[in-house]
C-alpha positions as CSV (number, residue, x, y, z in Angstrom):
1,X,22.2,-9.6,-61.1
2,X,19.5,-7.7,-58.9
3,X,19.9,-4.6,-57.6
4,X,18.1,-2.1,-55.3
5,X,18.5,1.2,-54.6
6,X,18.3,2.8,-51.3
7,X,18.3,7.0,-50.4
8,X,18.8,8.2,-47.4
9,X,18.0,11.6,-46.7
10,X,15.2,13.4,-44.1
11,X,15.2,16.3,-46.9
12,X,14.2,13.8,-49.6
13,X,11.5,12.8,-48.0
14,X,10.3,16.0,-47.2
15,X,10.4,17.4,-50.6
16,X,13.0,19.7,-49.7
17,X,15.1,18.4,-53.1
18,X,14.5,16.6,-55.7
19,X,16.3,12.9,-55.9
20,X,18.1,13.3,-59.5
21,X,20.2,10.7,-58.4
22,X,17.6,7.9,-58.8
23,X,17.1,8.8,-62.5
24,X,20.7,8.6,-63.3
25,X,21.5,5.7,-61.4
26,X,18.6,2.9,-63.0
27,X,19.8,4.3,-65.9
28,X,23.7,3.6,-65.9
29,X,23.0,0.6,-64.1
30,X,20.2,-0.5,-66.7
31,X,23.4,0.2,-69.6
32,X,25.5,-2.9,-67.8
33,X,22.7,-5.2,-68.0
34,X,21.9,-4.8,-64.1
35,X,18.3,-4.5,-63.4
36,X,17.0,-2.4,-60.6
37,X,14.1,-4.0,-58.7
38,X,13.3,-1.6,-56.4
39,X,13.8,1.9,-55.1
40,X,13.4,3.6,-51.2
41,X,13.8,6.5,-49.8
42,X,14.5,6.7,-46.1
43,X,15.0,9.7,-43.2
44,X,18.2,9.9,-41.5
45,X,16.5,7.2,-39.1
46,X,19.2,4.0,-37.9
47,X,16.3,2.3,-37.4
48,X,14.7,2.4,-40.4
49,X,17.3,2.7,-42.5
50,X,18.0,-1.0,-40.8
51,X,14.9,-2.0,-41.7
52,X,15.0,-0.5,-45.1
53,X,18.5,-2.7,-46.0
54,X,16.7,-5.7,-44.6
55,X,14.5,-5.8,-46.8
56,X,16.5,-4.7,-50.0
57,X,18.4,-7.5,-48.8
58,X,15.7,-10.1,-49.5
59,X,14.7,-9.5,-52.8
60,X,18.2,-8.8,-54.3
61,X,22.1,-9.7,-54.3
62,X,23.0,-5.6,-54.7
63,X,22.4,-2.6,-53.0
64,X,23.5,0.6,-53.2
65,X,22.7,3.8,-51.1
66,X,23.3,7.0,-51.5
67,X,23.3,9.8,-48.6
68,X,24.2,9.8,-44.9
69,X,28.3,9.5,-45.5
70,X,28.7,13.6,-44.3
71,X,30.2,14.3,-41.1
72,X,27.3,15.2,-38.7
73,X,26.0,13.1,-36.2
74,X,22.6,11.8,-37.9
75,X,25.0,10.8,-40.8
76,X,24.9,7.2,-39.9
77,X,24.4,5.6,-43.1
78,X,28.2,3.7,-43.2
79,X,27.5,2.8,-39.0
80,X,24.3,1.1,-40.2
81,X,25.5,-0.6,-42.8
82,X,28.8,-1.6,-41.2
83,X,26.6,-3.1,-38.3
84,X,24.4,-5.2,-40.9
85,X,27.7,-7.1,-42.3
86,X,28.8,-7.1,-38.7
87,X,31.9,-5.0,-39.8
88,X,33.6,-3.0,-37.4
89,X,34.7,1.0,-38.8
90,X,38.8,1.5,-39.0
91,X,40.5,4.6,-39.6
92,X,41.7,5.0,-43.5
93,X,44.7,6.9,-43.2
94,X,44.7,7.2,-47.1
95,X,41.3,9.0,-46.7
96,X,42.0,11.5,-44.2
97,X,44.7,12.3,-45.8
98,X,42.7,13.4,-48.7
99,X,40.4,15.1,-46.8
100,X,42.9,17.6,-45.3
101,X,44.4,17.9,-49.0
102,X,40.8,19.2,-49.4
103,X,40.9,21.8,-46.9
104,X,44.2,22.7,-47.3
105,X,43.5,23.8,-50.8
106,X,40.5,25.8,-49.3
107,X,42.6,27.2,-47.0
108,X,41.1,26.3,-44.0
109,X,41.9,23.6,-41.1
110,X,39.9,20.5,-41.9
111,X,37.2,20.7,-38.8
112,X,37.6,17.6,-36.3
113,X,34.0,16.3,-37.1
114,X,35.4,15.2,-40.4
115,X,37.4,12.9,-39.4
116,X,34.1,11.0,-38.7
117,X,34.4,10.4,-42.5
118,X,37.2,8.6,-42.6
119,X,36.6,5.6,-40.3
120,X,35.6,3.2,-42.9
121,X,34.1,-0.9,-42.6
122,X,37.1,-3.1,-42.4
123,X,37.9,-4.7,-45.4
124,X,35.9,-2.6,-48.0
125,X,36.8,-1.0,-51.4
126,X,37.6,1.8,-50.5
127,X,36.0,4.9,-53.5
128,X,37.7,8.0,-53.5
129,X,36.0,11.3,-53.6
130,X,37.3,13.8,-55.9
131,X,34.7,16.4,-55.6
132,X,34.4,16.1,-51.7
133,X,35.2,14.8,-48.7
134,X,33.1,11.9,-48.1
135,X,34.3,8.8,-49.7
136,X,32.4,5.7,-50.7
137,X,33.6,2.1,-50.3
138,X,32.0,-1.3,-51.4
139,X,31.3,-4.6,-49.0
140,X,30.9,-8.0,-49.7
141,X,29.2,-10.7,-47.6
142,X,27.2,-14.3,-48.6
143,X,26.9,-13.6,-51.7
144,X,25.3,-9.9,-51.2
145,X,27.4,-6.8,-52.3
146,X,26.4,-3.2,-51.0
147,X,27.7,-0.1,-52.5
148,X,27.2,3.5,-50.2
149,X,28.0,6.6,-52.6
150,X,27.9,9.9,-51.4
151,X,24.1,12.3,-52.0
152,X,24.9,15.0,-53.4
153,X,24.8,14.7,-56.8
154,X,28.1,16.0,-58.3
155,X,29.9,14.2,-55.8
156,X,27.6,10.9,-56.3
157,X,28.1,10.9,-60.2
158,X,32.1,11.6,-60.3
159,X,32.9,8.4,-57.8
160,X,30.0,5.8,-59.6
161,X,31.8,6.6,-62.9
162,X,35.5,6.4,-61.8
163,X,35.0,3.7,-58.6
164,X,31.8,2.0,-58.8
165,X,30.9,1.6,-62.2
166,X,34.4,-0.5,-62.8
167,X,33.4,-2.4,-59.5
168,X,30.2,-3.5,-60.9
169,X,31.3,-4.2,-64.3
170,X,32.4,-7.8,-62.7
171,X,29.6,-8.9,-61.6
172,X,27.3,-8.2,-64.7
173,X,26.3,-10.9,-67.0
174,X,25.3,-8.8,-70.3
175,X,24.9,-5.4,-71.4
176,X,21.4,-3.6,-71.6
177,X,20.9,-0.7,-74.9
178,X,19.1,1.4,-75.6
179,X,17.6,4.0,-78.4
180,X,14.8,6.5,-77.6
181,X,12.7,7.8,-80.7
182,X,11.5,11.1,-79.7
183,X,8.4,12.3,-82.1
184,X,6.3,15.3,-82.1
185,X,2.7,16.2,-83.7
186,X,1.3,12.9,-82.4
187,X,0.0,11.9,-79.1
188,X,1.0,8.8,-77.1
189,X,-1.9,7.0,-78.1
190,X,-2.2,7.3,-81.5
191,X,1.9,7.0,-81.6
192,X,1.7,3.4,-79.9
193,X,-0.9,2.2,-82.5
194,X,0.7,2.7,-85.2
195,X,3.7,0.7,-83.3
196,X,1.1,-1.8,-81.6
197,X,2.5,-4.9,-82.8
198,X,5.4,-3.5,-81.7
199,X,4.7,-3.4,-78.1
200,X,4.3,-6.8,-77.6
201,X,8.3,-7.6,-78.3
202,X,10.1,-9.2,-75.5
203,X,14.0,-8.5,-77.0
204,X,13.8,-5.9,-77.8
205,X,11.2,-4.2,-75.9
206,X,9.7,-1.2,-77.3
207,X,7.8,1.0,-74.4
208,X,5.9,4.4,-75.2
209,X,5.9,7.4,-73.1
210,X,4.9,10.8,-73.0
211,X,5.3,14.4,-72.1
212,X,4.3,17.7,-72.4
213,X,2.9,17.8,-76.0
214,X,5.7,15.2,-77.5
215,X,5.7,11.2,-77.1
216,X,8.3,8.8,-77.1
217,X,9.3,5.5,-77.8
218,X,12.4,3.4,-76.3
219,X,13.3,0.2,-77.7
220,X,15.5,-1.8,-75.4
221,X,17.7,-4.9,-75.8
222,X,20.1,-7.3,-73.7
223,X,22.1,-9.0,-75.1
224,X,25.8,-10.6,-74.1
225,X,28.0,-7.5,-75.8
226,X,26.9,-4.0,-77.0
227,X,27.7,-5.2,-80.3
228,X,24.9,-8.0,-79.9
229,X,21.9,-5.6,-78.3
230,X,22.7,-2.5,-81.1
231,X,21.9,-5.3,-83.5
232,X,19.0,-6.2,-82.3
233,X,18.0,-2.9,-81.9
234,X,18.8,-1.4,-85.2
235,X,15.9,-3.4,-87.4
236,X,13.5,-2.5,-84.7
237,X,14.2,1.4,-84.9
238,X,14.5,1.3,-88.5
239,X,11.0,-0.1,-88.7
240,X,9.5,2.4,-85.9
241,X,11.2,5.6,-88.0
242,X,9.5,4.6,-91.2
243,X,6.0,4.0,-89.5
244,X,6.4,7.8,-87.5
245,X,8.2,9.5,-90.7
246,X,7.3,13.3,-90.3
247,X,6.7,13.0,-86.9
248,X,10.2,11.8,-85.3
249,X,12.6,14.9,-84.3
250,X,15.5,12.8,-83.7
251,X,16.6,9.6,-82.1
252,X,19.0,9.5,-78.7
253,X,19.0,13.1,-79.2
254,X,17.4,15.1,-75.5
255,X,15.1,17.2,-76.8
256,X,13.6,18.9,-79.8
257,X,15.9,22.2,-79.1
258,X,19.2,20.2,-79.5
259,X,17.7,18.6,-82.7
260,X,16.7,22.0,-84.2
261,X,20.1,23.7,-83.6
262,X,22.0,21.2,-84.4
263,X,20.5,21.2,-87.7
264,X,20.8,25.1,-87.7
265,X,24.2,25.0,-87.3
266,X,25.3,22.4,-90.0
267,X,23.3,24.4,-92.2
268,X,24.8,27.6,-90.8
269,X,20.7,29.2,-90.9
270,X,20.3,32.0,-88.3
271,X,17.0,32.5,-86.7
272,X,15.7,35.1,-84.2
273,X,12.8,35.1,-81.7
274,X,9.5,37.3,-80.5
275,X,7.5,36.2,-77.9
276,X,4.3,37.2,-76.3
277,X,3.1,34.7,-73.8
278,X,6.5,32.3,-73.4
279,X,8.4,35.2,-72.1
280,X,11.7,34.4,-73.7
281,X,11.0,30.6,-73.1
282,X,11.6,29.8,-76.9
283,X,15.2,31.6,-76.9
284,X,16.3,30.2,-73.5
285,X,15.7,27.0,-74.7
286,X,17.6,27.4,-77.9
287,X,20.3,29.2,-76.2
288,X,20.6,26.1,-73.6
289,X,21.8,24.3,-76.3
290,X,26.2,24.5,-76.7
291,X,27.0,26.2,-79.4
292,X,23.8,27.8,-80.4
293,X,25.2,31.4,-80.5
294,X,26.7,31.0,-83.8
295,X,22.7,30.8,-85.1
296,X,20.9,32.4,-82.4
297,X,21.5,36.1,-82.3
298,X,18.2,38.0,-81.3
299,X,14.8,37.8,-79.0
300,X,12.7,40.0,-78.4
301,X,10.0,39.6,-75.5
302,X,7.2,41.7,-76.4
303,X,4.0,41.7,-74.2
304,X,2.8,45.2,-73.9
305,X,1.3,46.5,-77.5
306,X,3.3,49.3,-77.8
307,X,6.5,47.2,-78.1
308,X,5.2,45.2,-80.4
309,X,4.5,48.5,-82.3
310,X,7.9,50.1,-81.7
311,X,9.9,46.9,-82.0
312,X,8.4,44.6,-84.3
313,X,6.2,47.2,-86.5
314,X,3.2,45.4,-85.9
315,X,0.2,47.6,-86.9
316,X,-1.6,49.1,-84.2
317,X,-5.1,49.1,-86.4
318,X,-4.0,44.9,-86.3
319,X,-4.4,45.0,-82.5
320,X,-7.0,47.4,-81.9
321,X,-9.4,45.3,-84.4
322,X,-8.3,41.6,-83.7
323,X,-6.8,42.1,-80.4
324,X,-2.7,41.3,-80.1
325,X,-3.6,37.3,-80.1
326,X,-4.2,36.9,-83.5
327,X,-2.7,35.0,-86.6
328,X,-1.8,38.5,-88.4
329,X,-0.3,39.7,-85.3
330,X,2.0,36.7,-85.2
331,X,2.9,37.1,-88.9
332,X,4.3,40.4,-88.4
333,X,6.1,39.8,-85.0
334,X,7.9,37.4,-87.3
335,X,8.7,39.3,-89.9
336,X,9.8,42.2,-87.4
337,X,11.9,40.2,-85.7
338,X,13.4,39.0,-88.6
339,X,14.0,42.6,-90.3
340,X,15.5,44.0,-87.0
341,X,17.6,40.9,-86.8
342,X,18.9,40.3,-90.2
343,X,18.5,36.5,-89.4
344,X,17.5,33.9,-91.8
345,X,14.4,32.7,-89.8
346,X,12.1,34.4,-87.6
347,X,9.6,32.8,-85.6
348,X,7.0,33.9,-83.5
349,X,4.3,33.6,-80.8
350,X,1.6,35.2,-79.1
351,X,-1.4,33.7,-77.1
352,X,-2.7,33.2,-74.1
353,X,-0.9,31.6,-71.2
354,X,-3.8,31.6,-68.8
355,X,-4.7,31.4,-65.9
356,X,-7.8,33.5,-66.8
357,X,-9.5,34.2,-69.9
358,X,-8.4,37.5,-72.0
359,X,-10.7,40.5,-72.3
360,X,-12.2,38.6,-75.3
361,X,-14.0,35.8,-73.2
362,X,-11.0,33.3,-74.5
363,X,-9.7,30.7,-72.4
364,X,-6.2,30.1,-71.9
365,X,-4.0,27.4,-74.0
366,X,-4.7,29.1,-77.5
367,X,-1.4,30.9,-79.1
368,X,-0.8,31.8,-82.6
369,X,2.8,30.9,-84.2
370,X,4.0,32.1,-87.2
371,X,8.0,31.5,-88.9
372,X,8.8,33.7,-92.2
373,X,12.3,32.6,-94.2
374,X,11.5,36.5,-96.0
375,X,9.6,34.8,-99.0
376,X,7.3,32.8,-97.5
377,X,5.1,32.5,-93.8
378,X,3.9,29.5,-92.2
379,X,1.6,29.8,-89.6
380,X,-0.2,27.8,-86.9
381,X,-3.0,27.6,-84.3
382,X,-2.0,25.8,-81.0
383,X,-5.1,25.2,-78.4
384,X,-3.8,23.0,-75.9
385,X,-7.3,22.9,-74.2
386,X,-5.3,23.5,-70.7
387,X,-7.1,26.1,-68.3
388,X,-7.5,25.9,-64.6
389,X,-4.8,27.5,-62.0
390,X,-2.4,25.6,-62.9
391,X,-1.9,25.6,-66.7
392,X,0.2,28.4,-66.7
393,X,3.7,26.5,-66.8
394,X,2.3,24.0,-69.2
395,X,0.6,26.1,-71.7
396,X,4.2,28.3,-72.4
397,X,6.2,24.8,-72.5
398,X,3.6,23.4,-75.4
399,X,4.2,27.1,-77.1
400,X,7.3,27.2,-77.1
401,X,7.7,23.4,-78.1
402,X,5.2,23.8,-80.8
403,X,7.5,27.1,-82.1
404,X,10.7,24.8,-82.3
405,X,9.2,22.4,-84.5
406,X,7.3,24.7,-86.6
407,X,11.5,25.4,-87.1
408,X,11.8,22.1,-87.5
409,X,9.1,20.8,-90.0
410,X,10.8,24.4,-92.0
411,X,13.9,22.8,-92.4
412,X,12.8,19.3,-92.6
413,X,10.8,20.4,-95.6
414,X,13.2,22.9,-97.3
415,X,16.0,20.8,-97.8
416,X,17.9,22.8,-99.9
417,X,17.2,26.7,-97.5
418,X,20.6,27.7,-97.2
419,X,21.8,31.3,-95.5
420,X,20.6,34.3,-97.0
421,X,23.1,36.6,-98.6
């Protein structure tokens, strides 16, 4: 089964938002074995959008659109596609009964306009909406299936799982799995050699991608049940985790964050920040993770000298000879924060975020990190080699990523570190 996927939306085009539905969809689609072809993106445009469903038309048996069910007048996503399977709109009376259940529960009388959304295609599956108004529905003609799901995303998301998902389930002839081996400490490059023969796997596939200092490896199968693709899978990623050992954070896990608190917190190990140059970025990405207040209970964002003075007890004679970017500087941040916290870990960093070079002549991209347990301090130099007017954003993220594995590689390497008393 062959699938396209269509957007409609002026705003997408424009830039105005970002299309978050075209990641989740491949994806969920990809776990029921059906494989997306193609993607568009098209204005609120009948025309187009004709022309656009045309051609989705030729190259596959599915397509599903998202966008263009609201109730304004260049909303004309359902008219288009009704008047491509030569379907003619009815009222669904179960629909527009919904929708004024929606507005009474607001509190307010359901606006005329909205009725718009309830004249569906004859003879369509019908998807209910249970975080808005607009519903979906689902049409079948020659052998050709198109799905329309509402665009915004919370709305979108909620009917694929509850309507669509089921409705496609029928027409899929294996599942797709997959396992993603995130690693850090190795580029892209040097990560797919060591895989290389790897690479050239047809079932499973194994693909390597990167991102902002970290790389990536997904190894894919199809198979006819999920039991069948996790065991093809499993030998595959086995191999892969010996090859990368020391450099793999976790596997099917979203990021290095949710890999170091989750290991924080079955450990029950505290830790506590100070920053100079992330500006908090290394707590807020801890503290995204659920649960992480039970281990995370202090940050302190230090950029002027005198705070890291006052707050962290870094000596001034420190900064006045070696300037505040420094590896000694970053020792005692850490071990400030961790006195004024009372946590197990502390970590640290200070550098230079850039755009322009410090009063020293230094380019941006170099940051010193440090992490002290209260007996002993690791330290690390990080030059990401990133200047310009645009390194900015990138040179904190690589900081602040480097800072959560040097909490990593402390734990990874101190198996027995348990809380202090």
């Amino acid at each position: 089964m062959t699938c396209e996927l269509v957007f409609v939306g002026t705003e997408l085009l424009l830039g105005d938002i970002l299309n978050t539905n075209a990641q989740y969809l491949s994806r969920q689609l990809a776990a029921i074995g059906i494989s997306v072809l193609h993607q568009s993106v098209v204005g609120d445009n009948p025309d187009r959008l004709r022309q656009v469903l045309e051609t989705a038309f030729s190259r596959a048996d599915t397509v599903l659109t998202t966008g263009g069910l609201g109730p304004t007048k260049d909303d004309l996503t359902k008219e288009v596609c009704a008047d491509l399977f030569q379907k003619k709109l009815v009222l669904h009376d179960e629909s527009l009964r919904r929708m004024k259940d929606y507005f009474d529960v607001k509190g307010v009388v359901m606006p005329k306009t909205n009725e718009k959304q309830a004249w569906m295609p004859e003879g369509a599956v019908i998807f209910e909406n249970t975080n808005g108004t607009a519903p979906g529905c689902a049409m079948e003609q020659d052998g050709k299936r198109l799905l329309m799901l509402p665009g915004p995303p919370r709305e979108m998301k909620a009917m694929f799982e509850c309507s669509a998902l089921p409705y496609l389930r029928q027409f899929s002839d294996g599942v797709i799995c997959s396992r993603e081996i995130r690693t850090f400490g190795i580029g892209e490059s040097s990560m797919a050699q060591t895989v290389s023969d790897l690479l050239d796997k047809e079932n499973p596939t194994v693909a390597p991608y990167a991102k902002s200092g970290e790389a990536m490896l997904r190894v894919t199968a199809k198979a006819a049940t999920e039991t069948e693709a996790e065991a093809l899978l499993e030998p595959v990623v086995q191999e892969i985790l010996q090859r990368l050992d020391g450099y793999v954070y976790g596997v099917d896990v979203p990021n290095i964050e949710t890999a170091v608190v989750r290991e924080l917190l079955r450990r029950n190990i505290s830790v506590a920040t100070a920053e100079s140059a992330t500006a908090g970025l290394i707590a807020k990405r801890l503290t995204d993770v659920p649960g992480a207040s039970a281990v995370f209970g202090c940050g302190i964002v230090s950029y002027q000298d005198h705070i890291k003075e006052k707050l962290l007890l870094v000596d001034p004679r420190v900064i006045e000879k070696d300037s505040a970017v420094c590896e000694t500087v970053a020792v005692q941040m850490a071990q400030g924060a961790r006195a004024q916290s009372g946590a197990d870990l502390a970590v640290s960093v200070t550098g230079l975020a850039g755009p322009g070079k410090d009063d020293r002549g230094r380019d941006p991209g170099l940051a010193y990190l440090a992490l002290t347990d209260g007996r002993e301090t690791f330290t690390r130099t990080v030059n990401t080699g990133q200047t310009g007017p645009d390194c900015r954003d990138f040179n904190r993220t690589v900081f602040s990523s480097q800072a959560l594995d040097l909490i990593r590689c402390y734990l990874r390497d101190h198996p027995d570190a348990a809380p202090n008393a």
